[in-house]
ROSE-4610 file (N, C-alpha, C; in Angstrom, 1 decimal, always signed):
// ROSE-4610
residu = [X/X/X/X/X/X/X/X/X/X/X/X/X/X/X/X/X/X/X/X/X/X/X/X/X/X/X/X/X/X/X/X/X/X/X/X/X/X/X/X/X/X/X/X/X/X/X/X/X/X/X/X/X/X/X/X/X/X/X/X/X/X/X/X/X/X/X/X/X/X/X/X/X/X/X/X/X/X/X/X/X/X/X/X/X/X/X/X/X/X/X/X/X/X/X/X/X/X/X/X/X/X/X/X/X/X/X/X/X/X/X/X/X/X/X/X/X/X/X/X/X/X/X/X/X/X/X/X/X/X/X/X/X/X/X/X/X/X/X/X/X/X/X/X/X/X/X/X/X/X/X/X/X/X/X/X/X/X/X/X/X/X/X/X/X/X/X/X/X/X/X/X/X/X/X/X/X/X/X/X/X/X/X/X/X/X/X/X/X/X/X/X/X/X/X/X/X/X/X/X/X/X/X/X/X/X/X/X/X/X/X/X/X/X/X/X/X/X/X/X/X/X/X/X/X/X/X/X/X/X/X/X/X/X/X/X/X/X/X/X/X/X/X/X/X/X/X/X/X/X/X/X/X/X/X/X/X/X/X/X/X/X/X/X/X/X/X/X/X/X/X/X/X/X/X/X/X/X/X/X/X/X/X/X/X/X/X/X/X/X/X/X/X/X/X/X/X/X/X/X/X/X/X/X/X/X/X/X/X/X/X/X/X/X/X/X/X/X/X/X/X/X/X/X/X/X/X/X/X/X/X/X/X/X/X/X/X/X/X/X/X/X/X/X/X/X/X/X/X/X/X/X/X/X/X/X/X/X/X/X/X/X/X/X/X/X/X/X/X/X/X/X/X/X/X/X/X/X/X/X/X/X/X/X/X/X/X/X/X/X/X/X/X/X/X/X/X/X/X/X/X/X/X/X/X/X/X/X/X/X/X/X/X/X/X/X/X/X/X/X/X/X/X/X/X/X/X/X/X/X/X/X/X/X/X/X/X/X/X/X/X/X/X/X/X/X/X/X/X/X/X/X/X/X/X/X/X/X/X/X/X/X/X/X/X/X/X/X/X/X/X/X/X/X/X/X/X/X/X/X/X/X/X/X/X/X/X/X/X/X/X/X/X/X/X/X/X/X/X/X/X/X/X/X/X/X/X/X/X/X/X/X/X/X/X/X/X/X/X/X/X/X/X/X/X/X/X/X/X/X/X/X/X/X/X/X/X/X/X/X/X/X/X/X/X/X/X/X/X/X/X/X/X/X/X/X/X/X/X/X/X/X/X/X/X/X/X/X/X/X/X/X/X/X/X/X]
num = [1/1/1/2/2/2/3/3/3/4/4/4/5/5/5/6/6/6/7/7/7/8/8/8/9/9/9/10/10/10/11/11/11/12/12/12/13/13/13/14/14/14/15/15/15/16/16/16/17/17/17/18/18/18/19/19/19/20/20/20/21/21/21/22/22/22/23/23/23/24/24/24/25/25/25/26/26/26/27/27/27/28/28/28/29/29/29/30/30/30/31/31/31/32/32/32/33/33/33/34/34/34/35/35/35/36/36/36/37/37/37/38/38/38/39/39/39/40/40/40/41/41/41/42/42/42/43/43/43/44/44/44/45/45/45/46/46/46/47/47/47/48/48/48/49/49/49/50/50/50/51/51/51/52/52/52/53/53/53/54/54/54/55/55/55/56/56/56/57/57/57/58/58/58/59/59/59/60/60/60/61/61/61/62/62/62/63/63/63/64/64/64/65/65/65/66/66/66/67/67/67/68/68/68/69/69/69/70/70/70/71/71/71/72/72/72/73/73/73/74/74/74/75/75/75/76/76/76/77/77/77/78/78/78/79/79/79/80/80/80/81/81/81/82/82/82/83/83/83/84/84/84/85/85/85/86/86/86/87/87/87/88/88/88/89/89/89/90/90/90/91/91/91/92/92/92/93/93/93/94/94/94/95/95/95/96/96/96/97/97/97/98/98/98/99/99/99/100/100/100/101/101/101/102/102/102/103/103/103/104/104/104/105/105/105/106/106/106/107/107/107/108/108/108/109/109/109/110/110/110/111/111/111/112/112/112/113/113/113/114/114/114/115/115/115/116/116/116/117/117/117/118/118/118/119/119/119/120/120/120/121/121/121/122/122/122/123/123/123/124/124/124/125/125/125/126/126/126/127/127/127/128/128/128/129/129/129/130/130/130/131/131/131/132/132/132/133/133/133/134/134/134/135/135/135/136/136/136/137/137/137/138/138/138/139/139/139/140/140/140/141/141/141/142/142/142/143/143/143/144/144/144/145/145/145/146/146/146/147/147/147/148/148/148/149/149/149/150/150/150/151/151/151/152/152/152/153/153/153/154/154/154/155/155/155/156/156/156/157/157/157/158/158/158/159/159/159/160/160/160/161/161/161/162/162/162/163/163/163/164/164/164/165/165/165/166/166/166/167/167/167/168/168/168/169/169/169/170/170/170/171/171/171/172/172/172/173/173/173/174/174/174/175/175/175/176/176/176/177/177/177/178/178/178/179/179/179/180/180/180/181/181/181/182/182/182/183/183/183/184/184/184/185/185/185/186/186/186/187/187/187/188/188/188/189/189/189/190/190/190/191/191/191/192/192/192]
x = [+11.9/+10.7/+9.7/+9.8/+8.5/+9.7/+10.4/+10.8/+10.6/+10.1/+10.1/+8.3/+8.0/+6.6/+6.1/+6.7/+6.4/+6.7/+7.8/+8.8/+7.4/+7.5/+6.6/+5.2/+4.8/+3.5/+3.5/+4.4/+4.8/+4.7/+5.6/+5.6/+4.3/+3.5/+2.1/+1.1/+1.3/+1.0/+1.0/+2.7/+2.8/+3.0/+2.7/+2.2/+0.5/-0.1/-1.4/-1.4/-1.3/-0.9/-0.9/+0.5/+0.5/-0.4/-1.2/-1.9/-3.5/-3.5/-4.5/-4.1/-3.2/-3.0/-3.1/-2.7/-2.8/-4.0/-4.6/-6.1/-7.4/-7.3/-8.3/-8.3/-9.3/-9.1/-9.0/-8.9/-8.3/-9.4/-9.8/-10.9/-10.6/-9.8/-9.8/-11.2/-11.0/-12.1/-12.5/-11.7/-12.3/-13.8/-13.9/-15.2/-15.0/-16.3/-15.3/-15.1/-15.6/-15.1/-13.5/-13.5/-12.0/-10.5/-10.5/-9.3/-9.1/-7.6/-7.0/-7.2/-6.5/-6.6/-7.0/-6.7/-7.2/-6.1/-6.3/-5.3/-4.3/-3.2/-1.8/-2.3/-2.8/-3.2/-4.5/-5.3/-6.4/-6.8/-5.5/-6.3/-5.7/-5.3/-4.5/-5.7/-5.9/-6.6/-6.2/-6.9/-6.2/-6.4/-5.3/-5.6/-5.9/-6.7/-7.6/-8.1/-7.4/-6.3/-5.0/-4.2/-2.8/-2.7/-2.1/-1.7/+0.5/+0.4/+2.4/+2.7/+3.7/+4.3/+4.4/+4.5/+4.5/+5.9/+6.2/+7.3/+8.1/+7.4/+8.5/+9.4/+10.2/+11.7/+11.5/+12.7/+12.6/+13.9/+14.6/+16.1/+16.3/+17.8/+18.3/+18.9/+19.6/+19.9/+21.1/+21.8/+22.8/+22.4/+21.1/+20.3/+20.8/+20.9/+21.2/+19.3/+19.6/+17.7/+17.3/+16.5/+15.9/+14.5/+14.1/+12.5/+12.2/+11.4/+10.8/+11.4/+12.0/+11.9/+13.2/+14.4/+15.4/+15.2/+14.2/+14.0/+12.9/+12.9/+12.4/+13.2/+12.4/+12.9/+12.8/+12.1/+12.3/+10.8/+10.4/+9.2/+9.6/+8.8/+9.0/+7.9/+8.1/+7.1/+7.4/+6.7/+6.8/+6.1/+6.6/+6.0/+6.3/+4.4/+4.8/+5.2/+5.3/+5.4/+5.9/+5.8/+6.3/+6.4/+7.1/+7.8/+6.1/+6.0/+4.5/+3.3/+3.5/+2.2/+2.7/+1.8/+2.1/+1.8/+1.1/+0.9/+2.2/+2.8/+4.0/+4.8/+5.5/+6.3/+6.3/+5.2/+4.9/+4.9/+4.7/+5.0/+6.4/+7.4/+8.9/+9.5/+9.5/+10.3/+9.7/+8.5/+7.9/+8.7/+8.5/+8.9/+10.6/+11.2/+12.7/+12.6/+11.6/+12.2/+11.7/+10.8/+10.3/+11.5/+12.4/+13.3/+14.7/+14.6/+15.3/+15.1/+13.8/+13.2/+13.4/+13.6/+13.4/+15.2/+15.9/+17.4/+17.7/+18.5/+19.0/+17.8/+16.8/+15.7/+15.2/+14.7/+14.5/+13.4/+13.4/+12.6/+13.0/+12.3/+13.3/+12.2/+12.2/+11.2/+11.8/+11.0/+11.0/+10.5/+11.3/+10.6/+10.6/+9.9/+10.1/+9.1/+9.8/+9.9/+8.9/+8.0/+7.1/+7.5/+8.3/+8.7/+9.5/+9.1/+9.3/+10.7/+11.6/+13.1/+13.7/+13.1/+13.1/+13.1/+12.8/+12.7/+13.0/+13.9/+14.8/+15.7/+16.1/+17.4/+16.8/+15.7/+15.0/+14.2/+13.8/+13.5/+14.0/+15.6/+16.7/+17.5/+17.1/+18.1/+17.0/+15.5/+14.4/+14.5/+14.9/+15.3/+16.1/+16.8/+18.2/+18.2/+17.2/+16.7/+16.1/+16.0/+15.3/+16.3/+17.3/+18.3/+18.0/+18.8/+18.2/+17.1/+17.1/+16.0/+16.9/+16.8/+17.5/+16.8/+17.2/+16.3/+16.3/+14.9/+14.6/+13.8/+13.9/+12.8/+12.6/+10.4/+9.9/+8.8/+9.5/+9.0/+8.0/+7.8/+6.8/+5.7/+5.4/+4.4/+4.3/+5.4/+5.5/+5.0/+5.5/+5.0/+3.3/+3.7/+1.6/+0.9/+1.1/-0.1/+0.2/+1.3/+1.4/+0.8/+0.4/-0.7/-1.8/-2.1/-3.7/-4.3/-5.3/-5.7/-4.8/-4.5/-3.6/-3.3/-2.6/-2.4/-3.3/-4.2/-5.3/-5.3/-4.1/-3.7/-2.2/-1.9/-0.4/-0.5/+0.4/+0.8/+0.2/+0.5/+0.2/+1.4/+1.2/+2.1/+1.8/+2.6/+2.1/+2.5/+2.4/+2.7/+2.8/+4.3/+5.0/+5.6/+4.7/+5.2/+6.5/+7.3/+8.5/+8.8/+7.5/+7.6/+7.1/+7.1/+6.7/+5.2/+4.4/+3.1/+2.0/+1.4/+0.9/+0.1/+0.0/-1.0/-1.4/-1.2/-2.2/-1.8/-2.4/-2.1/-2.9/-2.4/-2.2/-2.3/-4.0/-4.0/-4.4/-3.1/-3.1/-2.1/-1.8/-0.8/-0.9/+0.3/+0.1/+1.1/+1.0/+2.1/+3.0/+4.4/+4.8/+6.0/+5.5/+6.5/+5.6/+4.3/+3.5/+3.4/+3.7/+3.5/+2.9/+1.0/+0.5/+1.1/+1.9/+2.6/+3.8/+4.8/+5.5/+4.3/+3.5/+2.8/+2.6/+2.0/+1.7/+2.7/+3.7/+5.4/+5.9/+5.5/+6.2/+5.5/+4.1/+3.0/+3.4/+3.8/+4.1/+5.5/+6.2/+7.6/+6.9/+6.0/+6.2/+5.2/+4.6/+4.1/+4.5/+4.3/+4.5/+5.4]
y = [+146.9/+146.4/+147.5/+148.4/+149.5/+150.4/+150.8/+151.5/+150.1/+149.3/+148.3/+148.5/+148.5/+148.3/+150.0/+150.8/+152.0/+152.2/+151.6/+152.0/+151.2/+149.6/+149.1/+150.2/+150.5/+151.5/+152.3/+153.2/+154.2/+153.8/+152.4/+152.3/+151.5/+151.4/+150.8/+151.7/+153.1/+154.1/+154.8/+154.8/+155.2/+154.4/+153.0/+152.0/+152.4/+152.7/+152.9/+154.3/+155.6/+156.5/+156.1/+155.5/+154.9/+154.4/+153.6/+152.8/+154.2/+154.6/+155.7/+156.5/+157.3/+158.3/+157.4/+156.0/+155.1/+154.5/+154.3/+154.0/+155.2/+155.7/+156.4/+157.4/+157.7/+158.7/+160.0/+160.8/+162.0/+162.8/+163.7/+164.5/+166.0/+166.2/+167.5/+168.5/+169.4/+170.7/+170.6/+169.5/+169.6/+169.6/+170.0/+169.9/+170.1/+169.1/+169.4/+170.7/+171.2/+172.6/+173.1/+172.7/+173.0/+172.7/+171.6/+170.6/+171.4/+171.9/+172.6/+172.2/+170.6/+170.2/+168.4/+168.0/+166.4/+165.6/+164.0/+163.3/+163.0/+163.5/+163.2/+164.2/+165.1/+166.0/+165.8/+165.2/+165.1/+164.9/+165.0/+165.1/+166.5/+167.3/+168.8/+169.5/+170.4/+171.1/+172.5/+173.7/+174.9/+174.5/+175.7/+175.5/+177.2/+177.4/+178.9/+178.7/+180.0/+180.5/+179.7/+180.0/+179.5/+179.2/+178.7/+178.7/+178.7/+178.8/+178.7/+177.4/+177.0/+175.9/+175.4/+173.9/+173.5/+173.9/+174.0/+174.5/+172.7/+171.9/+170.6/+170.2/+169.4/+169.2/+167.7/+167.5/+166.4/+166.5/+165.1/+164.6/+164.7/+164.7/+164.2/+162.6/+162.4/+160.6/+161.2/+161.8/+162.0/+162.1/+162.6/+162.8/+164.2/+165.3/+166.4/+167.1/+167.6/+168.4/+169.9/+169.5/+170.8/+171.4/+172.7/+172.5/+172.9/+173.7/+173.6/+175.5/+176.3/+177.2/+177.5/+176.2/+176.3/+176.7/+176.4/+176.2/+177.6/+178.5/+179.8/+180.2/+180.3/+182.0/+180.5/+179.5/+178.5/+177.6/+177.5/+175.9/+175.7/+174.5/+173.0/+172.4/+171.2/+170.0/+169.0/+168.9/+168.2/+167.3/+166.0/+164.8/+163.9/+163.7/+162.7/+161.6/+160.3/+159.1/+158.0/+156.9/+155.6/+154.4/+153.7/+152.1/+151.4/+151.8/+150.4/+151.0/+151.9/+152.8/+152.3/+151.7/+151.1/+151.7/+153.3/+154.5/+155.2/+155.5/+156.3/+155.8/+154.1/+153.5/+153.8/+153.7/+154.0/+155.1/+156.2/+157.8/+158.1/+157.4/+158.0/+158.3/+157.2/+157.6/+158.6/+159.2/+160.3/+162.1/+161.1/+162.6/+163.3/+161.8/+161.8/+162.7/+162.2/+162.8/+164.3/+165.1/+166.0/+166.9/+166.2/+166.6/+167.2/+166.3/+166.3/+167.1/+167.3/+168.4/+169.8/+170.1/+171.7/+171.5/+170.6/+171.2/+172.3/+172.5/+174.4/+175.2/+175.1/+176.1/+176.2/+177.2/+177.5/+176.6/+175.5/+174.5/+173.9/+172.9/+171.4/+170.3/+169.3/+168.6/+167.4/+167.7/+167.3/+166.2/+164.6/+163.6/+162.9/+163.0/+163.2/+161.8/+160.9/+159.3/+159.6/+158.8/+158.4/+157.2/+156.3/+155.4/+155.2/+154.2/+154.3/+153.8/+154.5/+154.1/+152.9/+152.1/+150.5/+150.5/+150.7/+150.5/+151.7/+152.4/+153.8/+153.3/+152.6/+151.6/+151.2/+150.7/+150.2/+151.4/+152.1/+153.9/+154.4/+154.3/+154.9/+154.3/+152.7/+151.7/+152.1/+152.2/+152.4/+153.7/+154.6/+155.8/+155.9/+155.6/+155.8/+154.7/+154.4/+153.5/+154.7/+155.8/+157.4/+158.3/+158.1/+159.1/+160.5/+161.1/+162.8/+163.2/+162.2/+162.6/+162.4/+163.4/+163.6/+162.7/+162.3/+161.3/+161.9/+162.5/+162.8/+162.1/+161.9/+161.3/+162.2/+161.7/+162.2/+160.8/+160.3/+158.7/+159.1/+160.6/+160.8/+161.8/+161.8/+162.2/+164.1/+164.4/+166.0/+167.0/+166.9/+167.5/+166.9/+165.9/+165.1/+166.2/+166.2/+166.4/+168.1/+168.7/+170.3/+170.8/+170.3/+170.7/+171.1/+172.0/+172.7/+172.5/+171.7/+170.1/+169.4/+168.7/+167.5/+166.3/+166.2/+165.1/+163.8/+163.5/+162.5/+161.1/+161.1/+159.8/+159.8/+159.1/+158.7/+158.2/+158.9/+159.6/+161.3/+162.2/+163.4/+164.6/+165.2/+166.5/+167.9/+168.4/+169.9/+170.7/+171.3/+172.5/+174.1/+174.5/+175.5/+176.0/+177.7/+178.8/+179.2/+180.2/+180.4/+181.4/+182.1/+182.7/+181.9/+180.3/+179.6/+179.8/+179.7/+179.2/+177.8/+177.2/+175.8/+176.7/+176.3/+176.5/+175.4/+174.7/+173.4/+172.0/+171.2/+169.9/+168.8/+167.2/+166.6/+165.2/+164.5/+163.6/+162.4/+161.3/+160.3/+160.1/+159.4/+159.4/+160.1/+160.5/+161.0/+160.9/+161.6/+161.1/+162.9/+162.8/+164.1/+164.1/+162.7/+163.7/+164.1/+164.1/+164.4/+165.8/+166.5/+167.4/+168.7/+168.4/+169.2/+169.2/+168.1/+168.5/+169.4/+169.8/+170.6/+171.9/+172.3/+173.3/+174.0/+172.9/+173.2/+173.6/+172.8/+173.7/+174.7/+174.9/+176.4/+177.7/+177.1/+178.3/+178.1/+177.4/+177.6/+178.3/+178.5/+179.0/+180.9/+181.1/+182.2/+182.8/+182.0/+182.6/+183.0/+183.4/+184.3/+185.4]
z = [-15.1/-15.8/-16.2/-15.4/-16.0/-16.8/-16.6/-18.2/-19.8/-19.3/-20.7/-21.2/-20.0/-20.2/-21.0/-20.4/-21.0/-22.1/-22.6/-23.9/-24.7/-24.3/-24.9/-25.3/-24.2/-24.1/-25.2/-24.7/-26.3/-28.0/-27.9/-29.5/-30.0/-29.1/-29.1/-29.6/-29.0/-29.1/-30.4/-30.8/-32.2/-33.5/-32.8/-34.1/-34.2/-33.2/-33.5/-34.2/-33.7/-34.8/-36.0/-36.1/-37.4/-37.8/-37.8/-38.4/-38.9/-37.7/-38.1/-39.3/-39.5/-40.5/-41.6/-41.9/-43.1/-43.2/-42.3/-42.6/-42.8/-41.7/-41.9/-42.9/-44.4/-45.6/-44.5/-46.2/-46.3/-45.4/-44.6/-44.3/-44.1/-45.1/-45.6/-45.9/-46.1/-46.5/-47.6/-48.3/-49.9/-49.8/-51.3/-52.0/-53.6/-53.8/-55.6/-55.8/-55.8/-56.7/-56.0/-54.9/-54.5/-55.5/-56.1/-56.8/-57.8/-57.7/-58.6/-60.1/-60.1/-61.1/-61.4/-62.3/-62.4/-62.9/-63.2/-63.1/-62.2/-62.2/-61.5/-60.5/-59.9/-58.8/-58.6/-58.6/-58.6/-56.5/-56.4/-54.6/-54.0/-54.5/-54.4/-54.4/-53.1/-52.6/-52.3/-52.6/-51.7/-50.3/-49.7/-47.9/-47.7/-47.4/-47.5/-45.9/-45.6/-45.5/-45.4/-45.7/-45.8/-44.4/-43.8/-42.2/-42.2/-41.4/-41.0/-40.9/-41.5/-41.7/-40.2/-39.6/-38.4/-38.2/-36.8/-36.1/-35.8/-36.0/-35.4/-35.6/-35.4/-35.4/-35.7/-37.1/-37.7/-37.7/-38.2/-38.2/-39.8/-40.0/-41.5/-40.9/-42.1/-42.1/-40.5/-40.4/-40.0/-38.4/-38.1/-37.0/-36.8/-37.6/-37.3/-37.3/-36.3/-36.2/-37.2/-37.6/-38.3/-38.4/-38.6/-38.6/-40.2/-40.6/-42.2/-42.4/-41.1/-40.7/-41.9/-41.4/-42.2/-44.1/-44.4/-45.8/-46.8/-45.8/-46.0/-47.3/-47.8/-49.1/-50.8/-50.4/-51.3/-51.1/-52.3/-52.3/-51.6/-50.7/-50.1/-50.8/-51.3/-51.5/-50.3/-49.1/-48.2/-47.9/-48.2/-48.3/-47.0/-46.6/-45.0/-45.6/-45.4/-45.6/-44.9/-45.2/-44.6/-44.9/-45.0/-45.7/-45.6/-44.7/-44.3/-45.0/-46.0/-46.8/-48.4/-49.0/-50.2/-51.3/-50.7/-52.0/-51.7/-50.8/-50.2/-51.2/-50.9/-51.7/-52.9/-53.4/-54.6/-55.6/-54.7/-55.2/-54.9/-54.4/-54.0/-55.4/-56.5/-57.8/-58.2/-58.1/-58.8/-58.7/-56.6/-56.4/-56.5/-57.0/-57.3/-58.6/-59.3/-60.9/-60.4/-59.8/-59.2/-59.1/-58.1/-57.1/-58.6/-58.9/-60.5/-60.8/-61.6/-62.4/-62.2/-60.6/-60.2/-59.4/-59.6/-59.2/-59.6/-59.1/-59.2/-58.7/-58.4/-58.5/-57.3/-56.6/-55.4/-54.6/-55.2/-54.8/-54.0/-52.9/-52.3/-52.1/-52.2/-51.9/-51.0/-50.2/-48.7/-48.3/-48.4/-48.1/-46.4/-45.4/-44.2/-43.9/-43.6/-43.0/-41.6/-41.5/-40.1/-39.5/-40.0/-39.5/-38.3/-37.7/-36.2/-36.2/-35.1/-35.0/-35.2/-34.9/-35.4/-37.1/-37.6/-38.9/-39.9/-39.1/-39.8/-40.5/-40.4/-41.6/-42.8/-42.8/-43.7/-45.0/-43.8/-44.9/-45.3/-45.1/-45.3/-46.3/-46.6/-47.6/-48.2/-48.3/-49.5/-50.3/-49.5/-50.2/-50.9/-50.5/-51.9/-52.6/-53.0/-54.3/-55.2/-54.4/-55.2/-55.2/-55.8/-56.1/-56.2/-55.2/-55.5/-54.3/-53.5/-52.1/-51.2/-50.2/-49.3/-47.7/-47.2/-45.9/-44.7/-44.5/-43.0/-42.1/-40.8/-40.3/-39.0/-39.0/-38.1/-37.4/-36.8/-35.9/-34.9/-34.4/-33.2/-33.7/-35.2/-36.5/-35.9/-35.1/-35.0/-36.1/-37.3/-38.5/-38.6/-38.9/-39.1/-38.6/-37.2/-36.3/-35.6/-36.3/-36.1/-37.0/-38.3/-39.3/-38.8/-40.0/-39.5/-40.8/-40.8/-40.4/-40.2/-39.1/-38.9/-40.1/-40.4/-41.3/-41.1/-42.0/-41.5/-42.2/-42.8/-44.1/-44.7/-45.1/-45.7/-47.1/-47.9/-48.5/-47.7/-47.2/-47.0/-48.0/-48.8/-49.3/-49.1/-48.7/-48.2/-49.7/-50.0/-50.8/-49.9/-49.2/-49.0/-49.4/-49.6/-49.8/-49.7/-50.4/-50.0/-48.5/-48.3/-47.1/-45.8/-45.6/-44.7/-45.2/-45.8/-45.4/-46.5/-45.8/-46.6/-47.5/-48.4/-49.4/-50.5/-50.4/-50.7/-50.5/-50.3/-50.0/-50.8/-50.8/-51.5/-50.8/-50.7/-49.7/-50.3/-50.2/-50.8/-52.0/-52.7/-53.4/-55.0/-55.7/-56.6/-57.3/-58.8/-59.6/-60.1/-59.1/-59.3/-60.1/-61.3/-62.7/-63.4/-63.4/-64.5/-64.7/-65.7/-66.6/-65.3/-64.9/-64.3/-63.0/-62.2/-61.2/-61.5/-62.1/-62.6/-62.4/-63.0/-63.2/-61.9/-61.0/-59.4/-58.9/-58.8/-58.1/-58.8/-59.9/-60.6/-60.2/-60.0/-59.5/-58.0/-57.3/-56.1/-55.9/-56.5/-56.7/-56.6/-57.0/-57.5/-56.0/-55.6/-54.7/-53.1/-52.3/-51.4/-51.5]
């Protein structure tokens, strides 16, 4: 009985989490003059100083473990998200045609599932309704909260350097086939 109550405990725990990163806004460093640009990026922020990518360990569909460490010498667009986020849902086709857009190119865009093990079937049948995204999950928000700022809202996107480091982020949802998101990952291609 007390391994139930705990287990219970726990996903109480990380239903509340959840509910925090999707409720409470973005409280990032922005300030207007920060915002790269407008429209479809209109919540893309520098991260000044850049910090190191989080060291946490996330799964593929397969449950094989990896960190962001794997993905050195290449972009990452790394996108938190979750079935129970209705901007999340909502930006996945984007970041498909995204994912599209920069094939072949030293890019990867990184869609990494918050969704709690219970409902990893379901993030996983939703995803491949986005052809061209590959399915990771992170159920105990390791990435979220190894951020410097912690991830404070869902939809969250990091924008990573090729040499591991954040340099801008993207809080709330957004539209990454538009024209000026292309611009943002090409300028991030070139940097570190």
């Amino acid at each position: 009985m007390a391994w139930k109550l705990e287990s219970w405990t726990r996903s109480l725990a990380l239903a509340g989490a959840a509910a925090a990163l999707y409720v409470i806004p973005a409280c990032s460093s922005k300030s207007d003059g920060d915002a790269l640009v407008s429209g479809a990026m209109n919540g893309l922020t520098l991260q000044e100083p850049g910090a190191p990518a989080p060291t946490a360990v996330f799964t593929d569909a397969a449950g094989k473990a990896h960190t962001l460490a794997e993905f050195k010498g290449r972009a990452v667009v790394l996108n938190i998200w979750g079935t129970f986020c209705a901007p999340c849902v909502a930006e996945m086709p984007t970041l498909a045609k995204l994912a599209s857009e920069t094939a072949g190119q030293p890019v990867v865009v990184l869609p990494v599932s918050v969704d709690p093990e219970g409902e990893r079937a379901n993030a996983e049948a939703f995803l491949a309704r986005s052809p061209g995204l590959p399915f990771y999950s992170d159920p105990n928000y390791g990435l979220a909260f190894g951020l410097k700022p912690p991830v404070s809202g869902l939809p969250t996107t990091l924008l990573i350097d090729r040499s591991g480091v954040v340099r801008a982020r993207v809080a709330g949802g957004a539209d990454w086939s538009a024209p000026a998101a292309l611009r943002v990952v090409r300028a991030l291609e070139r940097a570190g």
